[in-house]
C-alpha positions in Angstrom: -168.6 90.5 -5.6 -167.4 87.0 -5.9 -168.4 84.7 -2.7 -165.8 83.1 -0.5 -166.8 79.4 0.0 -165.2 78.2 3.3 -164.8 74.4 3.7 -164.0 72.6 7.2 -160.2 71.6 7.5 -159.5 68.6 5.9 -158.9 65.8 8.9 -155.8 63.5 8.6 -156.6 60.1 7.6 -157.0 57.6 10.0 -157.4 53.7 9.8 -161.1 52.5 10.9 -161.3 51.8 14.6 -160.2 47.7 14.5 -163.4 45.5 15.5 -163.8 42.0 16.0 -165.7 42.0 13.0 -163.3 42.9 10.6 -161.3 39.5 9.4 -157.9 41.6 9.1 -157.7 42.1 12.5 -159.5 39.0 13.8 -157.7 37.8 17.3 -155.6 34.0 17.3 -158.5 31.1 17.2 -158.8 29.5 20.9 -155.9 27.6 21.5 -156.8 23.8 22.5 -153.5 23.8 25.2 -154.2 26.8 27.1 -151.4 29.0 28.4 -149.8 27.4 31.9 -149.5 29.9 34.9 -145.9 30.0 36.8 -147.0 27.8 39.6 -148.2 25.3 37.0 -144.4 25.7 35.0 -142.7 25.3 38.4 -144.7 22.7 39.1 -144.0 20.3 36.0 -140.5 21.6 35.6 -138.6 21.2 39.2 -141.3 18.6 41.0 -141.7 16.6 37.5 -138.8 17.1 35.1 -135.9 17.6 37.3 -137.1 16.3 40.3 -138.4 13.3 39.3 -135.1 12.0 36.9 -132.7 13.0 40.1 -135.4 10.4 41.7 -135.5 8.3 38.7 -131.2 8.4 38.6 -131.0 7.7 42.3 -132.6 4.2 42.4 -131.0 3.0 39.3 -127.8 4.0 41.1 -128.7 1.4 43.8 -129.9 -0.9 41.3 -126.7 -0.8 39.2 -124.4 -1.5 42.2 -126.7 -4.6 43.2 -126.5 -5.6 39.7 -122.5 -4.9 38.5 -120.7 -4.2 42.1 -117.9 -7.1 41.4 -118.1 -7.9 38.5 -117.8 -7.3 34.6 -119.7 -6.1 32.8 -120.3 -5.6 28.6 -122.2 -3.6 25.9 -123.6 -5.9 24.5 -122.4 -9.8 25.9 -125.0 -11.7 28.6 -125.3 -11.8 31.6 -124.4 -8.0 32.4 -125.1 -6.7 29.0 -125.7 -2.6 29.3 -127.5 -2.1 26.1 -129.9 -4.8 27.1 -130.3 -2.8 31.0 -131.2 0.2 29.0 -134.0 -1.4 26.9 -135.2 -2.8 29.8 -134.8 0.2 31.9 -136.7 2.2 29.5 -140.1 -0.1 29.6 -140.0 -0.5 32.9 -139.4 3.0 34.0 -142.1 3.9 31.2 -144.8 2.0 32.8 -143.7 2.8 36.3 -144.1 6.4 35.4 -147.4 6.2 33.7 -148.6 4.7 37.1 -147.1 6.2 39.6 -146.2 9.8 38.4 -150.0 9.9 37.1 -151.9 8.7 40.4 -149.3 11.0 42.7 -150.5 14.4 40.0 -154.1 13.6 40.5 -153.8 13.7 44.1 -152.2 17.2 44.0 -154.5 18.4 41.8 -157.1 17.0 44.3 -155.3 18.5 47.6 -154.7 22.1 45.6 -151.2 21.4 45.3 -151.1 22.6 41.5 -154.4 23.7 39.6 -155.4 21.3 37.0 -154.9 22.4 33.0 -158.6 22.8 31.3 -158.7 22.7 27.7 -160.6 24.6 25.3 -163.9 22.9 24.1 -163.8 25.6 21.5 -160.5 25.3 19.9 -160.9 23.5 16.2 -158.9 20.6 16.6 -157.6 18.2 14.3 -159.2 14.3 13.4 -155.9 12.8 12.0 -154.7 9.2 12.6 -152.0 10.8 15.1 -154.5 12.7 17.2 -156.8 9.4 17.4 -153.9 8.2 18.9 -153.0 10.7 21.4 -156.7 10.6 22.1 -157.0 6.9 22.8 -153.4 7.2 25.1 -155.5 10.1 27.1 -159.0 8.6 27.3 -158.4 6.2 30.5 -157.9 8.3 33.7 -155.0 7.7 35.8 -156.2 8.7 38.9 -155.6 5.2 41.0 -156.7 6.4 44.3 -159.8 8.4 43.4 -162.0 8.4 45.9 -165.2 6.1 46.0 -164.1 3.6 43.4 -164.7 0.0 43.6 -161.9 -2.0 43.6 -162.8 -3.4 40.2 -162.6 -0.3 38.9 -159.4 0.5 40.0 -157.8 -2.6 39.0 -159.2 -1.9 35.4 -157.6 1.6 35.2 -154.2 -0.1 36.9 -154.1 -2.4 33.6 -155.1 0.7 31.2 -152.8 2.8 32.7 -150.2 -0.1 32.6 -150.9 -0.6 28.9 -150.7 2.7 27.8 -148.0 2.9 29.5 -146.2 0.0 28.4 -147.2 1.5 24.3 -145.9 5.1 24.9 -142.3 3.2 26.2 -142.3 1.3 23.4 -142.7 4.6 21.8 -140.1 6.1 23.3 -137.5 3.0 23.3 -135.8 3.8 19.7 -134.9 7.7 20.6 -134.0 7.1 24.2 -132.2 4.0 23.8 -130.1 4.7 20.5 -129.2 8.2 21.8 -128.3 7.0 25.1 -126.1 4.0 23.8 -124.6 6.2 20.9 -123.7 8.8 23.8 -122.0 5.9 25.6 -120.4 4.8 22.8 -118.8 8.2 22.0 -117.8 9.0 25.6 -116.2 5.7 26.1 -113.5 4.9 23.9 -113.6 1.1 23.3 -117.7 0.7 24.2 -118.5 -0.4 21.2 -116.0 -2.5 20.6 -117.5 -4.6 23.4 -114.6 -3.8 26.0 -115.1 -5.0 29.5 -116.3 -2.4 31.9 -115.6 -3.1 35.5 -115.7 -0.4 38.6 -118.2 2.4 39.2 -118.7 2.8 34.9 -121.5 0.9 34.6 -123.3 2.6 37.8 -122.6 6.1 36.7 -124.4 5.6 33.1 -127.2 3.7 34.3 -127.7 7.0 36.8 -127.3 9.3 33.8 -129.3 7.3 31.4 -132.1 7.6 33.7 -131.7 10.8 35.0 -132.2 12.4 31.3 -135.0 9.7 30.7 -137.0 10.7 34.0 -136.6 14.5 33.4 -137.9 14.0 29.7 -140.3 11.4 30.0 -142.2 12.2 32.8 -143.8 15.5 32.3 -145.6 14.1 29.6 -147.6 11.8 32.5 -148.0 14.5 34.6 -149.7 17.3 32.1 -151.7 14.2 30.8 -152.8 13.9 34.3 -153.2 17.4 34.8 -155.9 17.9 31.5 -157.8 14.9 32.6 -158.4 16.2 36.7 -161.3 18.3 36.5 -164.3 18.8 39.2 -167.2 19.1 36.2 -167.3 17.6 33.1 -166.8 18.8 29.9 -169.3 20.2 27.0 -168.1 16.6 25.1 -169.5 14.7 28.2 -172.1 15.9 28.7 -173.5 16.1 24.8 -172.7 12.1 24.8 -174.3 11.2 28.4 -177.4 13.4 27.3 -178.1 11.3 24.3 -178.0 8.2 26.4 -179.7 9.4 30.0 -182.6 11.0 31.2 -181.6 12.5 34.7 -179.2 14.9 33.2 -180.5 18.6 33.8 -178.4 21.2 32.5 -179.0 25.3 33.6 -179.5 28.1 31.1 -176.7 25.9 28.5 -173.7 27.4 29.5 -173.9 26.5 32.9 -172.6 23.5 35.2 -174.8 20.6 34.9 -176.6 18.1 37.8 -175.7 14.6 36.7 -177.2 11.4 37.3 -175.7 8.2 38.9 -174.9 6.1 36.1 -173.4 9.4 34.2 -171.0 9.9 37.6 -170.1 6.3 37.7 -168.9 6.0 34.0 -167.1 9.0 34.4 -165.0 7.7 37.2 -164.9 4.3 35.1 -163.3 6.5 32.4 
């Protein structure tokens, strides 16, 4: 009598359980810009964006009818040249914002108006000429009326905050200004052609010019301001300040840390 072998039914073949070990199915590295939450999109796009280039449009509106009610004005001819307003506008208006738009987010951040953005220490990021850059535009705070600073101190960040300003206009000055001209130039037969403007024309494109340059321009102040508001600092601070003080006591290393006087005072400095 021949014996029957039984074997268990076969099981269908199924993919390993995915773990964080396995490289294939590894999750997306730590982003360095972290994800913003609606309040903080609302925030930047209505207060920041729109809001602020309506702002921005509505006092060069006054300006331009102070500067060009009455009287004629050209592309390019002195005194009431408009391609030489919109250089101009765009440098001052750059500055302005740097100053202004940054002290005015700190202060939210600091009465809870908007939550500030924190950055990933962990994310891998880049050392390239361009991020040096970006870096060195970032590293001065911009918060004007922190505070418990000396005078001094806040007349030093006014003039970083001016000159960094004054750089990331100058930045911006070839796009805005040959985009906004060109625009002009199309919509306006005879612009370029250095035809004499005269009525409300003048007005209405130093309000548009602005308004587009305000809603552009100045989120980039106010998310700048946003990453550098922050109650504690970071991992970065505190490996530099440990190398250089002795009252800095961190907890178990991941913890916050106590620090000293001269560590809070260059941090406000900064």
């Amino acid at each position: 009598m021949s014996s029957v072998s039984f074997s268990p039914p076969s099981q269908p073949h199924n993919d390993p359980t995915p773990t964080m070990k396995d490289p294939t199915v590894l999750s997306p590295p730590p982003s360095f810009f972290p994800a913003l939450s609606l309040r903080q999109k609302l925030y930047i796009l209505l207060m920041h964006s729109i809001g602020a280039g309506l702002l921005d449009a509505g006092i060069n509106f006054a300006l331009a009818y102070a500067m060009y009610h009455g009287k004629t004005a050209y592309l390019w001819d002195l005194p009431n040249t408009i391609a030489g307003d919109a250089a101009m506008t765009v440098i001052i208006q750059g500055v302005l914002t740097w100053i202004i738009d940054g002290t005015l987010t700190h202060q939210d951040c600091r009465k809870g108006v908007v939550k500030p953005i924190v950055l990933s220490d962990t994310a891998k990021r880049p050392t390239t000429h361009v991020v040096g850059f970006v870096s060195w535009m970032a590293r001065a705070s911009l918060d004007l009326l922190e505070p418990g600073l000396s005078a001094k101190t806040r007349l030093m960040r006014l003039a970083s905050a001016a000159l960094r300003g004054a750089v990331f206009a100058a930045l911006c000055l070839p796009f805005a200004w040959g985009i906004g001209i060109g625009i002009a130039c199309a919509t306006w037969p005879g612009l370029a052609g250095n035809t004499p403007l005269t009525g409300w024309a003048p007005m209405i494109f130093k309000a548009v010019f602005t308004f587009f340059l305000g809603m552009l321009v100045t989120p980039v102040t106010t998310v700048l301001a946003m990453t550098q508001h922050r109650s504690v600092p970071t991992s970065t601070d505190l490996e530099s300040f440990s190398e250089r003080a002795s009252d800095v006591t961190a907890t178990n290393g991941s913890g916050p840390a106590l620090i000293g006087k001269s560590e809070k005072a260059e941090l406000k400095a900064s």
